[in-house]
C-alpha positions as CSV (number, residue, x, y, z in Angstrom):
1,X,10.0,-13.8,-13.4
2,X,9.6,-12.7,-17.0
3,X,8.3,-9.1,-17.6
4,X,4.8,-10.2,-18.4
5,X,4.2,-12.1,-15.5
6,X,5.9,-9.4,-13.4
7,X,3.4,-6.9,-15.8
8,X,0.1,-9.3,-15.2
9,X,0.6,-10.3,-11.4
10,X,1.5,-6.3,-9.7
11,X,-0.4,-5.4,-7.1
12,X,-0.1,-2.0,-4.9
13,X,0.6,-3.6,-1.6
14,X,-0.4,-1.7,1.5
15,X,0.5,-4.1,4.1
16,X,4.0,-5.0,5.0
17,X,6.5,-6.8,7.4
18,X,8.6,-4.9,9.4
19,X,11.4,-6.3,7.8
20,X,13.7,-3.7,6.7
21,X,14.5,-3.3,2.9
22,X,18.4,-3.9,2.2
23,X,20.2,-1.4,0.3
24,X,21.8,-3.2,-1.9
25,X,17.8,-4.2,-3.3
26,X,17.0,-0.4,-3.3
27,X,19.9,0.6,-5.5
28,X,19.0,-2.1,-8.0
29,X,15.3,-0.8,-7.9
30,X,16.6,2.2,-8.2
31,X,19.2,1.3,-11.2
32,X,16.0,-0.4,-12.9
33,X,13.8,2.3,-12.6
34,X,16.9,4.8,-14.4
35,X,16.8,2.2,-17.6
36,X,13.7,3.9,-18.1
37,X,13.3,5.6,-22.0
38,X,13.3,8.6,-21.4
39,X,13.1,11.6,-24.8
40,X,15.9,12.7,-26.4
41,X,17.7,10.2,-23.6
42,X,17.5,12.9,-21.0
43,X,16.9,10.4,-17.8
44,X,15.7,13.6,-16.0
45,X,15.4,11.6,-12.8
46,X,17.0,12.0,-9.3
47,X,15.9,9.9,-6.6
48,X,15.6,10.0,-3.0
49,X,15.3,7.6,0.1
50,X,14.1,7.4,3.5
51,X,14.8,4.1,5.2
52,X,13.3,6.0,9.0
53,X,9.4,4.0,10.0
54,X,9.2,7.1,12.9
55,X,9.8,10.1,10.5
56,X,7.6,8.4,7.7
57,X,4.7,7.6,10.3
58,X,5.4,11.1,11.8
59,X,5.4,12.2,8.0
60,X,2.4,10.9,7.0
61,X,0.7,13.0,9.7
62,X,1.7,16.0,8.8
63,X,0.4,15.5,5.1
64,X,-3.1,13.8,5.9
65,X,-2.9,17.7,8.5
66,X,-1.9,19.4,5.1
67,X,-4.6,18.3,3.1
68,X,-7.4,18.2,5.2
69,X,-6.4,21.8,5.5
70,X,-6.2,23.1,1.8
71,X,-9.1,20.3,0.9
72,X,-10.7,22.9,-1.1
73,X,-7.4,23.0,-3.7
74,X,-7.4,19.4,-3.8
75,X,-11.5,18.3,-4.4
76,X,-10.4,14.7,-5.5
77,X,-9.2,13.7,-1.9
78,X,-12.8,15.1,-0.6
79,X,-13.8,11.5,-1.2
80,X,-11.0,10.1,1.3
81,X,-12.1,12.9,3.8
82,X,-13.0,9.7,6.5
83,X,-9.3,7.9,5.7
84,X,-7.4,11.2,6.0
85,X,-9.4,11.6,9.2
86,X,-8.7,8.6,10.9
87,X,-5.7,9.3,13.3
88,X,-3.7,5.5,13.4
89,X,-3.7,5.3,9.4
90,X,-0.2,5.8,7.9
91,X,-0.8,6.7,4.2
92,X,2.8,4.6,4.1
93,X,1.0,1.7,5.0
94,X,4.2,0.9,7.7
95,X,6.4,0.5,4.6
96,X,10.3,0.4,5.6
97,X,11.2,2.3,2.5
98,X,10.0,5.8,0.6
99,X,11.7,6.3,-2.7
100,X,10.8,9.8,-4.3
101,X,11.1,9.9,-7.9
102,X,12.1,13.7,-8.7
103,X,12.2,15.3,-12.2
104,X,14.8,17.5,-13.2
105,X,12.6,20.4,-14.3
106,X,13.4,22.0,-17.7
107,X,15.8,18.5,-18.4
108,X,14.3,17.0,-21.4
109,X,10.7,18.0,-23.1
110,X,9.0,15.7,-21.1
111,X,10.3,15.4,-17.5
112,X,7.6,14.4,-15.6
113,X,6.6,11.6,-17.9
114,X,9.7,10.2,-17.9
115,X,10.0,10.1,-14.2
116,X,6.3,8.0,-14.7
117,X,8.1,5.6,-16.9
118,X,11.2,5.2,-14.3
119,X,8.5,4.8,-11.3
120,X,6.8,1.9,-13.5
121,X,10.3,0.0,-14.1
122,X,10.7,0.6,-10.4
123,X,7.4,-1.1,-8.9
124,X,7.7,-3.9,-12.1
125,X,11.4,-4.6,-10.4
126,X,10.1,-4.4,-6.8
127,X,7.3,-7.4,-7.8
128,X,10.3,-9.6,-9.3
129,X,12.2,-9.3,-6.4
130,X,9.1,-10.2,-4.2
131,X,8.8,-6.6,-3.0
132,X,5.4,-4.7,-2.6
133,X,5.3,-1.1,-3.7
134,X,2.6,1.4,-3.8
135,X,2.7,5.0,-5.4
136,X,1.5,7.4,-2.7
137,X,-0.1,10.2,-4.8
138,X,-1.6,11.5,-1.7
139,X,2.2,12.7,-0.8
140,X,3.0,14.6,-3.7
141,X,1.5,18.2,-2.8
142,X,3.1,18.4,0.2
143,X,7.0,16.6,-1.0
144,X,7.1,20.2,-2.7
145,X,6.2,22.5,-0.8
146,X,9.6,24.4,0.0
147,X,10.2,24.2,3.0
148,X,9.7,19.8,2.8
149,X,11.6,19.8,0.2
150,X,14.6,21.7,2.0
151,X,14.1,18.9,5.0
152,X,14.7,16.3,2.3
153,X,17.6,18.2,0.5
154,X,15.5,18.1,-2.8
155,X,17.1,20.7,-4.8
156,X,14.6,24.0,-6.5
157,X,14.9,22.4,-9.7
158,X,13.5,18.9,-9.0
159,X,9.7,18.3,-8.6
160,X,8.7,15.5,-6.4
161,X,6.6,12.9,-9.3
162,X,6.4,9.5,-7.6
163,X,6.6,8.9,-4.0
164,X,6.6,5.0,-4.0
165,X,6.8,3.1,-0.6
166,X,8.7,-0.5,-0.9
167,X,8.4,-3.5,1.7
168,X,7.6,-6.9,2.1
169,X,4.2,-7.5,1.7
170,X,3.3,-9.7,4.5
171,X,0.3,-11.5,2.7
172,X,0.3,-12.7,-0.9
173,X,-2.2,-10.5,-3.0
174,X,-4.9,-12.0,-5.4
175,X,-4.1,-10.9,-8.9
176,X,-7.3,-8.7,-9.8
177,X,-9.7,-8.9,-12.9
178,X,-8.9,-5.4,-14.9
179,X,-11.3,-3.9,-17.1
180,X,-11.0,-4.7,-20.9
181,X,-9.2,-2.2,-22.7
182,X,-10.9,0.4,-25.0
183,X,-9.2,-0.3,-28.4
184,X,-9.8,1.8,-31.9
185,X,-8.3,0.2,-34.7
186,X,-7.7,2.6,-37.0
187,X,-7.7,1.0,-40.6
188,X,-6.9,3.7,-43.5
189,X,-8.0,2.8,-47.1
């Protein structure tokens, strides 16, 4: 798949197999993800993964609990208040994998963006492989709070960017009509 098919035909999937993702397919996401630009070359990125369906189901509990609790610091999610209410939903869809992008805070000028740019090369490689992934923003808040990011081993200095789940999708997506883009051509005389 060239990269603007791959570019054109994404989708976030949220329905998978249970078909486990091999390792060997994660580390080349993963090794796609780090040829990411990055400034000044930093590659301020550290990734981690969780290959477990009970702790991720068990996971996504706890942070749909977390921010139906602090819903006031997050007025955003207010609109999902129904989805985070609803007990059988995993907000990991039932995805076999969960890669956290982490920057490397103070690595680089522009950590976080760069760990954006990784998480793009990431999902682009997941669709060529025939992968699904989906960035779960609704994870983010709670992957750094202290104490969850002691469980994971995700070290003071790394700040939890991207959690993106990775599967098999287990239907084939329609590729979706996108808005035109707003353009300003600037032309100087």
């Amino acid at each position: 798949m060239d990269v603007l098919t791959a570019i054109n035909t994404r989708r976030s999937v949220r329905s998978y197999t249970n078909k486990m993702v091999a390792k060997d397919d994660i580390l080349v996401l993963i090794n796609a993800a780090s040829q990411a630009p990055s400034a000044s070359n930093s590659q301020p990125w550290s990734f981690v993964v969780i290959q477990d369906g009970a702790y991720l189901r068990e996971l996504s509990q706890r942070i749909k609990a977390f921010l139906l609790e602090h819903l006031e610091d997050f007025p955003y999610f207010k609109q999902y208040l129904g989805w985070l209410q609803n007990e059988s939903l995993n907000i990991f869809y039932d995805a076999s994998t969960l890669v956290i992008i982490c920057a490397k805070i103070g690595q680089g000028i522009y950590p976080l963006e760069d760990c954006n740019l990784a998480a793009e090369n990431l999902m682009l490689a997941a669709h060529a492989k025939g992968l699904g992934a989906c960035w779960i923003g609704f994870a983010r808040e709670f992957l750094n709070l202290p104490d969850m990011k002691q469980e994971l081993g995700i070290a003071d200095n790394l700040y939890a960017v991207a959690p993106i789940i990775i599967g098999y999708p287990d239907k084939e997506l329609a590729v979706l009509n996108k808005k035109q883009p707003e353009i300003n051509w600037v032309q100087l005389k």
